[in-house]
ZASE-850502 format. One line per 5 residues: their letters; for each residue x, y, z of N, C-alpha, C, CB. Coordinates in Angstrom, 1 decimal, decimal comma, always signed. Atoms other than C-alpha are relative to their C-alpha. Glycine has a CB too. Layout:
BEGIN
a = X/Y/Z/X/Y/Z/X/Y/Z/X/Y/Z  ...
% end
This chain:
BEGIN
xxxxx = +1,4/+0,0/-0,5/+163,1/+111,6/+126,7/-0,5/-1,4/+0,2/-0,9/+0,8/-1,0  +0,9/+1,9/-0,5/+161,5/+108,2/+128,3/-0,8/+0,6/+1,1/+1,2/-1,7/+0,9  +1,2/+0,3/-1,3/+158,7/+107,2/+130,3/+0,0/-1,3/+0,3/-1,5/+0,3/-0,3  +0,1/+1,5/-1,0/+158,5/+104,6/+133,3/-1,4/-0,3/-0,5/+0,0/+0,3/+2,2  +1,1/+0,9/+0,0/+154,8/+103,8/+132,2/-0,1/-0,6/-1,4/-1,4/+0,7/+0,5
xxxxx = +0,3/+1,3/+0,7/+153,9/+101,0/+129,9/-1,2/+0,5/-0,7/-0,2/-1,4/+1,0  +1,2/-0,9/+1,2/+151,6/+102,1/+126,7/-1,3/-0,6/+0,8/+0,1/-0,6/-2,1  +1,3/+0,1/-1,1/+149,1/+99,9/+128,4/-0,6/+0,2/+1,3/-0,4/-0,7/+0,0  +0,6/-0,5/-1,5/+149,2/+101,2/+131,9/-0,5/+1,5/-0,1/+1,3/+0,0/+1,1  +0,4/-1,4/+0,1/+148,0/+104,9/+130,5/-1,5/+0,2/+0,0/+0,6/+0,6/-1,1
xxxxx = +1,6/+0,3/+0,9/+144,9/+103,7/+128,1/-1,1/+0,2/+0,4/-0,2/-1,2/-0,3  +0,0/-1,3/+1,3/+142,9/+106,0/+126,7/+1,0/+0,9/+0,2/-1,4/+0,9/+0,0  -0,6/-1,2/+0,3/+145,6/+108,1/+126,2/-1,1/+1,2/-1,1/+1,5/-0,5/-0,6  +0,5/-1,5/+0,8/+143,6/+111,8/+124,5/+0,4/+1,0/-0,4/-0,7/+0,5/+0,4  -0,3/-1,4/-0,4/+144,6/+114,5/+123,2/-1,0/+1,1/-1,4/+2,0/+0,1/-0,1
xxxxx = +1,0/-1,4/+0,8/+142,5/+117,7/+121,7/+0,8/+1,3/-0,2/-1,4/+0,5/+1,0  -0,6/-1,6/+0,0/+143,6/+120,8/+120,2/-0,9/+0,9/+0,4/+0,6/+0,6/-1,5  +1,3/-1,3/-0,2/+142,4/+123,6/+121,4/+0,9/+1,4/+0,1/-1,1/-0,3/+2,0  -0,8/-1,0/+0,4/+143,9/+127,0/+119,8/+1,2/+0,2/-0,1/-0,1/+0,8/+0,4  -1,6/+0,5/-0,1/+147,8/+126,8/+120,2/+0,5/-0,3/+1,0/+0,8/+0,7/-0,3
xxxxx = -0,5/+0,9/-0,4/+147,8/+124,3/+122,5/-0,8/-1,5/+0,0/+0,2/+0,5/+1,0  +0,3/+1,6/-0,5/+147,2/+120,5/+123,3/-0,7/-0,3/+1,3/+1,4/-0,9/+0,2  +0,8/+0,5/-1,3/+144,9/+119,1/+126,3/+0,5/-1,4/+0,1/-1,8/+0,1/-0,3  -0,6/+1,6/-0,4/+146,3/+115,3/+127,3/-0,9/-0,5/+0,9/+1,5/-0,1/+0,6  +0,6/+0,8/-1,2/+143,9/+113,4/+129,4/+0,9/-1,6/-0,6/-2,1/-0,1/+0,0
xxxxx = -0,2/+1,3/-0,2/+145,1/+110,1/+130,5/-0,3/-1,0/+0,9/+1,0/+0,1/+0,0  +0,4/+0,9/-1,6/+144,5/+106,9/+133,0/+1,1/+0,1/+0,6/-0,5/-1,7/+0,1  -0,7/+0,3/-1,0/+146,7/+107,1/+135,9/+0,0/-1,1/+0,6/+0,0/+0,7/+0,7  -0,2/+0,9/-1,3/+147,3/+103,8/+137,6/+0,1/+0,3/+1,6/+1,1/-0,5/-0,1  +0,3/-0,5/-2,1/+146,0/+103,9/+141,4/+1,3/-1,2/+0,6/-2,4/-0,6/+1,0
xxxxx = -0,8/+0,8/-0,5/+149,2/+102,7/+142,6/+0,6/+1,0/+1,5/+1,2/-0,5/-1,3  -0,3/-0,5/-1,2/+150,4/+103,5/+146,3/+1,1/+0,8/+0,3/+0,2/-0,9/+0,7  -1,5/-0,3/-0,7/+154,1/+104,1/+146,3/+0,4/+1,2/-1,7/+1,3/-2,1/+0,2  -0,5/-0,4/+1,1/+154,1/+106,1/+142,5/-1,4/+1,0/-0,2/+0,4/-1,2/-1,2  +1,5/-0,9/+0,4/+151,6/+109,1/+141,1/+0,9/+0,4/-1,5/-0,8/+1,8/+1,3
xxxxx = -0,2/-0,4/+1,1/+151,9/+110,5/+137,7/+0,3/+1,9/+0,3/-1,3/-0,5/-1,1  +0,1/-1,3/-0,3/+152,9/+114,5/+138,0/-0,3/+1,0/-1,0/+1,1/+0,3/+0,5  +0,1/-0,5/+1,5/+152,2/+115,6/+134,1/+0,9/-0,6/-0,7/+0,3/+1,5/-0,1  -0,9/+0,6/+1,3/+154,3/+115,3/+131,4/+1,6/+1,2/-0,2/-1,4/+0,1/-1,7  -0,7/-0,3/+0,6/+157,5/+115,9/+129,8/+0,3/+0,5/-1,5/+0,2/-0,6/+0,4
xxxxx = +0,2/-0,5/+1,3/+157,7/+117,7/+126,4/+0,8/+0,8/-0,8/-1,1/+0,5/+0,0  -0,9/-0,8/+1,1/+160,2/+118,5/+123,5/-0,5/+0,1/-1,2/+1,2/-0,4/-0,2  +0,3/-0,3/+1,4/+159,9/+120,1/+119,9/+1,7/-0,2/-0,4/-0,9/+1,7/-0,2  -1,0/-0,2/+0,7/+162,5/+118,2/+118,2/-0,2/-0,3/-1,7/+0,9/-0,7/+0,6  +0,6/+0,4/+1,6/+162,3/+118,8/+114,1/-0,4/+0,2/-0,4/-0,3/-0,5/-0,5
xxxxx = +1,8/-0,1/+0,8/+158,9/+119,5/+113,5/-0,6/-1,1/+1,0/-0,2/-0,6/-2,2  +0,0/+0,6/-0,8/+158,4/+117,0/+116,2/-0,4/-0,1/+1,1/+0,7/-0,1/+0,0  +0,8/-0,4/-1,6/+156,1/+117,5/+119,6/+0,2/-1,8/+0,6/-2,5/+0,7/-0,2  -0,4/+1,4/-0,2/+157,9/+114,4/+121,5/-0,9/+0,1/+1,6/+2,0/-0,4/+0,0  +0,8/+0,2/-1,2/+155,4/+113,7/+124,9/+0,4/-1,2/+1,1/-1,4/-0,2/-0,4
xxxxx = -0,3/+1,1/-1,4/+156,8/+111,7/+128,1/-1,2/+0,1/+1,0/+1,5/+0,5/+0,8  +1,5/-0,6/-1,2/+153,8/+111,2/+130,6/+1,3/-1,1/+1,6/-2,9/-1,3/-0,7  -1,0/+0,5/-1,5/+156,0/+110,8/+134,3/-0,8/-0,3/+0,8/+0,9/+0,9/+0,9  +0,6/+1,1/-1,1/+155,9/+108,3/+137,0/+1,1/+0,4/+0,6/-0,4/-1,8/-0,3  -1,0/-0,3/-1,1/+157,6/+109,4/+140,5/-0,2/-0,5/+1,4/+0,0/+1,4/+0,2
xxxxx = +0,1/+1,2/-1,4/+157,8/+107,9/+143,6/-0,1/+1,3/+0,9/+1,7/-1,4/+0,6  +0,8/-0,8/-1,0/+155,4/+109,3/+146,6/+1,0/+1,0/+0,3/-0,5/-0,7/+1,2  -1,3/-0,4/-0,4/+158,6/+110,4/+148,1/+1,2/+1,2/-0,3/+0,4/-1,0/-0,1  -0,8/-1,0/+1,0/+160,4/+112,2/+145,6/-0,2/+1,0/-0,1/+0,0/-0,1/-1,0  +0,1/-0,8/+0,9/+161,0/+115,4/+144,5/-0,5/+0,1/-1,5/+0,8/+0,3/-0,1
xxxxx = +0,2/+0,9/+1,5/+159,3/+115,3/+141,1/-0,6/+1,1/-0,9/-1,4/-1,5/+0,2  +0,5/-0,7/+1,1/+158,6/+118,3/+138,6/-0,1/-0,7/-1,2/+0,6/+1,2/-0,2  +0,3/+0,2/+1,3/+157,1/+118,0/+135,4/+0,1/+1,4/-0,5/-1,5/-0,7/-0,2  -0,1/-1,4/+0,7/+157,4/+120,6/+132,5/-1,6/+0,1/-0,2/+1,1/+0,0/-1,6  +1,0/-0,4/-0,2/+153,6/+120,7/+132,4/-0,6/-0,8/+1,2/-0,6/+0,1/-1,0
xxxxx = +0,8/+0,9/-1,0/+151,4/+119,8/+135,4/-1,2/-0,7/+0,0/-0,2/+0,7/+0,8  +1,0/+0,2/-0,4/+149,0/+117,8/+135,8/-1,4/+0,7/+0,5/+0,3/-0,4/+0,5  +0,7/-0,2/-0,6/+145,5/+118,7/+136,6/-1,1/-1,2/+0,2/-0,3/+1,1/-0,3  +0,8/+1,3/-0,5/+143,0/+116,3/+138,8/-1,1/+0,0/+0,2/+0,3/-0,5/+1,0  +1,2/-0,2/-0,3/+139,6/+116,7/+137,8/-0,6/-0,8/+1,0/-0,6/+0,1/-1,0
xxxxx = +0,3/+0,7/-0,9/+137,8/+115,8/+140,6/-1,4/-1,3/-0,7/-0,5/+1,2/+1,1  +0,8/+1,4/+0,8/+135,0/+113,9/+138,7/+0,3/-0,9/-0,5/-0,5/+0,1/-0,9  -0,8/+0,8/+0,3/+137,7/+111,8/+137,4/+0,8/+0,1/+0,7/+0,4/-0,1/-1,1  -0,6/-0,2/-0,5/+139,6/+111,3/+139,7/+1,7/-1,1/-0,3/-0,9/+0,2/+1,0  -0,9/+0,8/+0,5/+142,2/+108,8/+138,1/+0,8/+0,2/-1,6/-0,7/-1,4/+0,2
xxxxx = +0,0/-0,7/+1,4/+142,2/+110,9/+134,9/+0,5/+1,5/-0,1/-1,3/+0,1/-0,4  -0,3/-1,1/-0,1/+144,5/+113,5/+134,9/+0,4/+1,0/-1,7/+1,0/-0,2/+1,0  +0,2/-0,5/+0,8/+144,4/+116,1/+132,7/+1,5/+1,7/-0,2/-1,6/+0,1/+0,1  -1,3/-0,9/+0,0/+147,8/+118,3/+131,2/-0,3/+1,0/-1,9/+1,9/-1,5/+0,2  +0,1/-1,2/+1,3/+147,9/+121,4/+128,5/+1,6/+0,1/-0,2/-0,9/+1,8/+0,3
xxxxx = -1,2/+0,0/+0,3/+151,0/+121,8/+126,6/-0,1/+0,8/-1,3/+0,7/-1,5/+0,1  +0,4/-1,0/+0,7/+151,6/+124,7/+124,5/+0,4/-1,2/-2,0/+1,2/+1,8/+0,5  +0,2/+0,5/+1,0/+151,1/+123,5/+120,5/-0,1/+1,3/-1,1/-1,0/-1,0/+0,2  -0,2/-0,9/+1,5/+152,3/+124,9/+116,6/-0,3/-1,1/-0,8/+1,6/+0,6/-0,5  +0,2/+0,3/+1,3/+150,8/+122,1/+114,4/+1,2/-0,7/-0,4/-0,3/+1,2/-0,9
xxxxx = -0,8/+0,9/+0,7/+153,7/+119,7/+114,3/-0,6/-1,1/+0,6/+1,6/+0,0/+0,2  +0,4/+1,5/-0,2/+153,6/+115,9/+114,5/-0,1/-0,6/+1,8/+1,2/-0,9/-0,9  +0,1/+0,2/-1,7/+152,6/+114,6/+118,3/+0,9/-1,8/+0,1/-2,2/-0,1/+0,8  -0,4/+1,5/+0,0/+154,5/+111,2/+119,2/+0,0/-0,2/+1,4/+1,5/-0,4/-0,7  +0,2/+0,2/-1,4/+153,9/+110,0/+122,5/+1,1/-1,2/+0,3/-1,6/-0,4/+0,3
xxxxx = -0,9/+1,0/-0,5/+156,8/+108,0/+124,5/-0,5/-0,6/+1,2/+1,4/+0,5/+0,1  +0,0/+1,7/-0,7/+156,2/+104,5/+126,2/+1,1/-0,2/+0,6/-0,1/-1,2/-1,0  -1,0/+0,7/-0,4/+158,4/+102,7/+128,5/+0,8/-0,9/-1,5/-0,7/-1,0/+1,3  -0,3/+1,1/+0,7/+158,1/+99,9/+126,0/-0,1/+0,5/-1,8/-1,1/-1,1/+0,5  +0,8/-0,5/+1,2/+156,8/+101,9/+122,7/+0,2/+1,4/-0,3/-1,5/-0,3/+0,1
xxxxx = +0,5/-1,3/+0,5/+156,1/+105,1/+120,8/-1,0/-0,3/-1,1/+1,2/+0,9/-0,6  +1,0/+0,0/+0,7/+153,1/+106,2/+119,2/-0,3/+1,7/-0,4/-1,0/-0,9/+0,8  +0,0/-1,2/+0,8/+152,2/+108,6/+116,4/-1,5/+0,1/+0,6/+0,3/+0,0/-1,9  +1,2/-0,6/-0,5/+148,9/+110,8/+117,6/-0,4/+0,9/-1,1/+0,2/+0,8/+1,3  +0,8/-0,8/+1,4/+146,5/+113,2/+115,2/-0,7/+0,7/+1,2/-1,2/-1,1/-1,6
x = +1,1/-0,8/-1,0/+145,0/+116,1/+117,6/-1,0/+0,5/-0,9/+0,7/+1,4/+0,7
% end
C-alpha cells in the first residue's frame, strides 16, 4: 500500500466516524496533469491502512472508494470507507500517520 502524495500536499487531512463507517475529507492539489480519485484501503491486523491516490489525467485510475466533490469545496474531496473500530494509519509518499476518528 503507498501513496504518490506528500503528507503535506493533502493538509487537513479529516476523518469522522459516522456508524460503521469513516468519512475522509482531504485537500487535493489543483494540479493539471494529476487528480486524486479516492482512496485505497486495507484491514491488516486490527489495522485500517488508508492510501489517498494520485493518477494522471490520462489514465485509467480506480480507487477502492471514490471520491466525492462537493461542489462548495471544490478542491476538497470527500471519501467513506466502511469502518469496525480498529486503528486508522494513513500512508504518505514520505510518512505515515496514526489518526483517532
Amino acid at each position: 500500500m503507498r501513496s504518490d502524495y506528500k503528507k503535506n500536499d493533502l493538509q487537513p487531512v479529516k476523518i469522522e466516524k459516522s456508524g460503521d463507517s469513516l468519512q475522509i475529507t482531504y485537500h487535493m492539489p489543483a494540479e493539471s496533469l494529476f487528480y486524486s480519485p479516492g482512496i485505497d484501503f486495507v484491514n491488516e491486523g486490527g489495522v485500517l491502512r488508508i492510501a489517498i491516490r494520485r493518477c494522471g489525467i490520462n489514465e485509467k485510475c480506480d480507487a477502492m472508494a471514490k471520491a466525492a466533490m462537493p461542489p462548495v469545496e471544490p478542491w476538497t474531496p470527500k471519501v467513506t470507507v466502511p469502518y469496525g473500530g480498529e486503528k486508522v494509519v494513513l500512508v504518505y509518499a514520505d510518512s505515515e500517520e496514526t489518526l483517532l476518528p
